[in-house]
N, C-alpha and C positions, 0 to 999 in steps of 0.2 A: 514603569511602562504603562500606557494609558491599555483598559482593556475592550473599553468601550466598542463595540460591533459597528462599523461603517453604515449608510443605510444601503437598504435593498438595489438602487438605482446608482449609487458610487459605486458596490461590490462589482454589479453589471459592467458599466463600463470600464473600471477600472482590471478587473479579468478580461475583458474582451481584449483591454491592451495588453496586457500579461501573455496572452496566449499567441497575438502575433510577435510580442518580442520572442518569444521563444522558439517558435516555427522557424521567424526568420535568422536568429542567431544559434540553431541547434548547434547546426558544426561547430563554432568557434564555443559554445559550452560544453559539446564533448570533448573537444582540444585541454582546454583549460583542466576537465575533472581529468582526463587522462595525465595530465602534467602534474598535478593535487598526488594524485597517486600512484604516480611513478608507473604510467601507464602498464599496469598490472591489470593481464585478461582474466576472465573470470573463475577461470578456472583456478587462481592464485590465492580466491578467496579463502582455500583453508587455513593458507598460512597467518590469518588476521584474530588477532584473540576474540575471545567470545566472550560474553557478557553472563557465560553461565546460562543461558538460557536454553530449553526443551530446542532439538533441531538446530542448532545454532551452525554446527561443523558442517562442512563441504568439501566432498572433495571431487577430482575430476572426473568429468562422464560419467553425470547419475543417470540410470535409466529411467526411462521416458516411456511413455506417457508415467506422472507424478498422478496418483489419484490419492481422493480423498471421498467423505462424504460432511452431510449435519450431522449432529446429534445423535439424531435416532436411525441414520441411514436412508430415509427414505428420499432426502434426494443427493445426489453422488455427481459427481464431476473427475476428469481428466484432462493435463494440462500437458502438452504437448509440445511446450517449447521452456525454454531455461529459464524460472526465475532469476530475474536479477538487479532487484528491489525490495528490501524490507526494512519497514520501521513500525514504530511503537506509536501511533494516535491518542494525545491523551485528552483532545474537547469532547466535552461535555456529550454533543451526539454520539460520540461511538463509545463512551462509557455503557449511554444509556444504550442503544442498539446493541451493545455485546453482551453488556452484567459484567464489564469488569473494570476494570482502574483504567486500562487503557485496549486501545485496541494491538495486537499484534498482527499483521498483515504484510504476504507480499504481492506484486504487483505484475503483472503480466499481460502483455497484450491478448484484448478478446477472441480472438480470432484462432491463438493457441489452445483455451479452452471450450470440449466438451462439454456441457450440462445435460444432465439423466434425469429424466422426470421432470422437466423444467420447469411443467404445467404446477407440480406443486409447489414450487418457487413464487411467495407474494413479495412484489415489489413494492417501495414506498418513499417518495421523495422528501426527507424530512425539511429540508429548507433549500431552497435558489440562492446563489448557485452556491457548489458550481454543480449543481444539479446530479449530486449521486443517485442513482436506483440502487438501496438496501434491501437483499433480499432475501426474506426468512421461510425457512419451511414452512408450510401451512399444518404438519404434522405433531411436530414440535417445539414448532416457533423459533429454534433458533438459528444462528447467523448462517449463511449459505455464503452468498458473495455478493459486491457491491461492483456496480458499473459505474461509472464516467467516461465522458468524451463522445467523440461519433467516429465514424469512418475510420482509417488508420490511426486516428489517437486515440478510437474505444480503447480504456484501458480496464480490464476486472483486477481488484484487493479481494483476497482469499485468506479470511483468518488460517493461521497457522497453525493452529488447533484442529481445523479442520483434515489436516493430511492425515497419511496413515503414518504410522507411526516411522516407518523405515526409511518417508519422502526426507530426500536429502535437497537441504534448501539453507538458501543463503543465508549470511547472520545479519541480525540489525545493524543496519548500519546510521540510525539518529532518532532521535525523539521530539516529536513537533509539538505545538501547544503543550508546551510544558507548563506553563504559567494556569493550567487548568485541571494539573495532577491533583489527584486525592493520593498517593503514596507515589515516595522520592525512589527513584532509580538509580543505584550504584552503578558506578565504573565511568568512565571517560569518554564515551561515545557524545558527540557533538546533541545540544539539548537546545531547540529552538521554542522561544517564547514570544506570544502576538502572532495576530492574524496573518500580516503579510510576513513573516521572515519565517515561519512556517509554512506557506504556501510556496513560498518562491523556493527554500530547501528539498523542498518534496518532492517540488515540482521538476527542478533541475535533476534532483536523482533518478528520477523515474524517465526523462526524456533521453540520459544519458544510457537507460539502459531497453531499450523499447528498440 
């Protein structure tokens, strides 16, 4: 597979397309995942193996608000509505923005989470597009949460790591930019390699569940 990075002005338009096919074909993409998986609600999630990983299990009706904080606590967040999006990031930016092989994240619309102390939250757009604000404690320095989108498609990714320990939260469900891992991930969960088949993966997960 070719890895070579689109340029700056192809990524632009060619996301600009990407984001009305989806708008306008949401429904018939949540039709289709619903059909994929035997249109099982969310709650059905515990019944789906886990990959072994910290947090993975679910079961129904966790209580809400899900908090969490950074590192060192000093800036703290709660989440107020269901996740119901998580995968494992493994390019190269969110190796480097996290410190680790890959990023673990789930995804949840803006609007459900609270942020505590926001003001110590520094933002930083590491490349266009699609334009995330990565944003690290300024106490710390380490990962808080990342934005994308505007209006009702702001979406925040909330490392996993950051919850408290008890936040019951969905399992991964795929691994994107795979083809950019520094260490191989066991078990059968769907492993997307290249830029667009990792964007479009993701992207479809997360609209199917917003």
């Amino acid at each position: 597979m070719h890895d070579a990075a689109p340029s700056l002005a192809q990524r632009r338009a060619d996301l600009a397309k990407f984001r009305v096919t989806i708008i306008g074909r949401r429904k018939a993409i949540e039709d289709a995942i619903n059909a994929d998986f035997g249109h099982r609600c969310f709650g059905d999630w515990n019944s789906v193996p886990n990959d072994n990983e910290e947090h993975q299990h679910m079961t129904i009706g966790p209580s809400l608000p899900l908090r969490g904080s950074c590192e060192c606590s000093a800036c703290s967040f709660e989440v107020h509505t269901l996740p119901k999006a998580r995968f494992r990031c493994h390019c190269l930016i969110c190796q480097a923005f996290n410190g680790k092989p890959f990023a673990d994240v789930v995804a949840v619309r803006a609007k459900g989470v609270v942020l505590k102390n926001a003001g110590n939250i520094s933002f930083k757009k590491y490349r266009p597009p699609p334009n995330f604000n990565r944003g690290v404690c300024r106490t710390c320095g380490k990962p808080v949460v990342e934005v994308a989108g505007v209006g009702p498609l702001k979406v925040m990714f909330i490392p996993v790591s950051n919850f408290e320990p008890e936040a019951r939260l969905p399992p991964v469900r795929m691994d994107i930019f795979y083809h950019r891992r520094v260490l191989d991930v066991p078990g059968s969960l769907p492993k997307y390699s290249g830029y667009y088949p990792s964007l479009l993966a993701v992207g479809k997960m997360i609209m199917s569940g917003l």
